[in-house]
C-alpha positions as a printed Julia matrix, in Angstrom:
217×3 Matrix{Float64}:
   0.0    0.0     0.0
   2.94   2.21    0.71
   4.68   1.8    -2.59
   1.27   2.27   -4.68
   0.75   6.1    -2.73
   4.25   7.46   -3.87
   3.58   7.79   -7.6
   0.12   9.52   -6.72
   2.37  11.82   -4.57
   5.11  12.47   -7.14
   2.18  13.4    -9.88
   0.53  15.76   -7.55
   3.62  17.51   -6.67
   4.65  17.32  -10.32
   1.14  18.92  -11.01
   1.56  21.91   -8.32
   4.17  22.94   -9.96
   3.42  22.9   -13.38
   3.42  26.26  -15.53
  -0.05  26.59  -15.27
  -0.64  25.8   -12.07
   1.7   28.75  -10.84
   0.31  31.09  -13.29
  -3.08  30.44  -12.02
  -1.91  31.0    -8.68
   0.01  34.2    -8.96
  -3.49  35.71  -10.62
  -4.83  34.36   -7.58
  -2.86  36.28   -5.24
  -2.68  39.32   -7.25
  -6.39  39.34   -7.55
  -6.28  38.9    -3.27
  -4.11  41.58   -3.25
  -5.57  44.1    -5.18
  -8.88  43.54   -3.82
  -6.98  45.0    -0.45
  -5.86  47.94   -1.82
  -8.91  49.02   -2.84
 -10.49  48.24    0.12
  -7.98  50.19    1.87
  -8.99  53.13   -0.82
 -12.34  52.94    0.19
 -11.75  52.77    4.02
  -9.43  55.83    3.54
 -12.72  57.21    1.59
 -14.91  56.99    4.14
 -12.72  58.1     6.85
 -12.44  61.43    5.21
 -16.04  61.42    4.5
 -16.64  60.66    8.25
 -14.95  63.68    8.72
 -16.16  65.87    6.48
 -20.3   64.9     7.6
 -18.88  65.51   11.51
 -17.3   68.69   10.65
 -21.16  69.79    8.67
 -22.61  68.99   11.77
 -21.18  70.57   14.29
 -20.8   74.0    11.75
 -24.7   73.96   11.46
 -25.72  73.12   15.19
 -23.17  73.97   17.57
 -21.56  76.78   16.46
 -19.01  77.99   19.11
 -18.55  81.9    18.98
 -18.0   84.01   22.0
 -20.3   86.31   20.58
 -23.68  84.16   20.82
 -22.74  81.87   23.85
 -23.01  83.25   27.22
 -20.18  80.61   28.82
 -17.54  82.49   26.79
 -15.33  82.73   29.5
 -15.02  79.04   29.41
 -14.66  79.21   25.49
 -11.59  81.32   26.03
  -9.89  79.72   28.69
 -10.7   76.37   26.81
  -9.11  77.93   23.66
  -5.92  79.46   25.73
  -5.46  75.35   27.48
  -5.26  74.13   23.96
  -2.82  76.78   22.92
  -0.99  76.13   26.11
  -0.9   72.48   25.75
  -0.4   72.13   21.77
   2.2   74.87   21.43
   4.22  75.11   24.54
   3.06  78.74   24.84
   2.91  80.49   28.63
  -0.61  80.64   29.71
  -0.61  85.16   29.75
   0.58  84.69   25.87
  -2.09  81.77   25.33
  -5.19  83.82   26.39
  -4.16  86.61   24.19
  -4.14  84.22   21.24
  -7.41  83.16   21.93
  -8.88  86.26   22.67
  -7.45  87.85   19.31
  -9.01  84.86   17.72
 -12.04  85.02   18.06
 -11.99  89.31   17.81
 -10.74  88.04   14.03
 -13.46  85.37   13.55
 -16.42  88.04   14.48
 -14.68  90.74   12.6
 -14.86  88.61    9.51
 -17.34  86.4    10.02
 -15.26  83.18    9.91
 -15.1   79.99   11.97
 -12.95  81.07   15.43
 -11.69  76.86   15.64
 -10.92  76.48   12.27
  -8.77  79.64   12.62
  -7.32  77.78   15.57
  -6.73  74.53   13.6
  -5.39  76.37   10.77
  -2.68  78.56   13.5
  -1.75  75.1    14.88
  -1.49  73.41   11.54
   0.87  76.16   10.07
   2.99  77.07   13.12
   2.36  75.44   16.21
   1.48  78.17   17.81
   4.97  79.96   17.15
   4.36  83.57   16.24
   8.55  83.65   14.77
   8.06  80.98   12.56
   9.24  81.58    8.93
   9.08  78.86    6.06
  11.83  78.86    4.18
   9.72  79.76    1.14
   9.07  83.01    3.06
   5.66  82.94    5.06
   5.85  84.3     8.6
   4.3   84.04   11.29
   1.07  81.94   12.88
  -0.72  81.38    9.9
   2.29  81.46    7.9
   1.21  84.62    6.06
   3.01  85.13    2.4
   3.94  89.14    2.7
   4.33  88.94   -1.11
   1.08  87.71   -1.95
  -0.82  89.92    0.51
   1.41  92.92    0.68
  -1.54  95.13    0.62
  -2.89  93.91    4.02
   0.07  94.85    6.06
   3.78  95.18    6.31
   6.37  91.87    6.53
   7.59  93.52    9.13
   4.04  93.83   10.9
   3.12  89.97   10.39
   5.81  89.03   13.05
   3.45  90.68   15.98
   0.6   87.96   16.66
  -2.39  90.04   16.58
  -1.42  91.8    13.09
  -1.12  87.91   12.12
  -3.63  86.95   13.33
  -6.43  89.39   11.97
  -4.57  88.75    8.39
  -4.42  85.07    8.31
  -8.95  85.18    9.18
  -9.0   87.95    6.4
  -6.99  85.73    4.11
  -9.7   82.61    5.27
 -12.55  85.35    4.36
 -11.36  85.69    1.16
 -10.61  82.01   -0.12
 -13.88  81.3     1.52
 -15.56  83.74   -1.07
 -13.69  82.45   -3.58
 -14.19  78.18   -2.8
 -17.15  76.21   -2.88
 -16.46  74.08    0.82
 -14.07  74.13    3.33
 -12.04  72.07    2.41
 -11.21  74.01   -1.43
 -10.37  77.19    0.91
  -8.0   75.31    3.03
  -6.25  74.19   -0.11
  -6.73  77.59   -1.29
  -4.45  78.7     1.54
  -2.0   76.04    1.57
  -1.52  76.77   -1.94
  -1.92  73.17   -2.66
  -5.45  73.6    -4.87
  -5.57  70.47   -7.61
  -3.11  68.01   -5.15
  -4.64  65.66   -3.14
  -6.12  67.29    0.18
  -4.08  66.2     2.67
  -3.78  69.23    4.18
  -7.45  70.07    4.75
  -8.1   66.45    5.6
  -4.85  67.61    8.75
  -6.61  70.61    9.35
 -10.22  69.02    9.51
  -8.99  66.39   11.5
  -7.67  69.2    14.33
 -10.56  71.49   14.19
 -12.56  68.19   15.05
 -10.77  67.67   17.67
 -10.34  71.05   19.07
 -14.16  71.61   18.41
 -15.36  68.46   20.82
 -13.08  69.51   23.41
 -14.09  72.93   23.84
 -17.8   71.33   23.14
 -17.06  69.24   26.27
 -16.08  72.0    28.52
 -18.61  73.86   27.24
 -21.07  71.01   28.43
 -19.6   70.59   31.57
């Protein structure tokens, strides 16, 4: 019995690794594998979509402005702690930051935590940082693209930068159809993929349920 099963052995080995065989199962695995990338393209898909559908929501039903909400005090303090604990900035500096802020959102009607997101994104916080492309400052402000709004000089003192950078997010916001073509707008990165307003969405989300939370508590 032992001899007559080694021949059946030898033949299916012999088959295995016929040409055929290891064509069909190289399609196989390519087939396997592709099918994970684009599942991983889809998952990717609907993370940013996730996202995006949070980010709606909490623009049309809890908008946080220290204009229209009577805890502002906690809004600001809440805004300062983030600015504190994101940027390594001294508390005195971080509640001017977050004051200014939101004096720039109401003065041109824009989003006070995206502005926020958008600071952190380009600068952590760090009112002498220069790219060395040449934008300065906390939003990274290009003096010669917007040399008409102040001086170069003038964007390295945080509250000049920081009422430029939400007239800057005014004006792309005119100009885009979402949030997320302004923020590209701004990055200069309009036509790439968005990674950089998927970053900056992804803060903003972030910095929006926290204040949310102490706003709640």
């Amino acid at each position: 019995m032992k001899i007559n099963k080694l021949p059946t052995m030898v033949i299916r080995k012999s088959l295995s690794s016929s040409p055929k065989i290891v064509e069909k199962q190289f399609f196989k695995k390519l087939k396997f594998t592709l099918y994970l990338v684009l599942f991983a393209i889809m998952l990717a898909g609907a993370t940013y979509l996730n996202i995006i559908k949070d980010q709606v929501f909490y623009l049309q039903n809890t908008p946080i402005s220290i204009s229209n909400n009577f805890k502002s005090e906690i809004i600001l303090d809440q805004t300062a702690a983030i600015i504190v604990r994101d940027g390594s900035i001294p508390p005195n500096v971080a509640k001017k930051y977050s004051l200014w802020i939101y004096e720039a959102a109401a003065k041109y009607s824009v989003d006070p935590i995206l502005l926020l997101s958008i600071m952190h994104t380009e600068s952590r916080f760090n009112y002498k940082a220069v790219s060395p492309t040449g934008p300065i400052g906390l939003f990274q402000v290009a003096s010669s693209y917007h040399k008409e709004k102040t001086s170069k000089a003038a964007l390295f003192d945080p509250k000049v930068n920081i009422m430029v950078g939400a007239q800057i997010v005014q004006e792309y916001s005119k100009m885009s159809k979402n949030t997320i073509e302004m923020l590209l707008r701004y990055n200069g990165s309009l036509g790439e993929a968005p990674n950089y307003a998927i970053k900056v969405m992804k803060t903003k989300l972030k910095y929006d349920r926290e204040i949310l939370d102490a706003i709640a508590s």
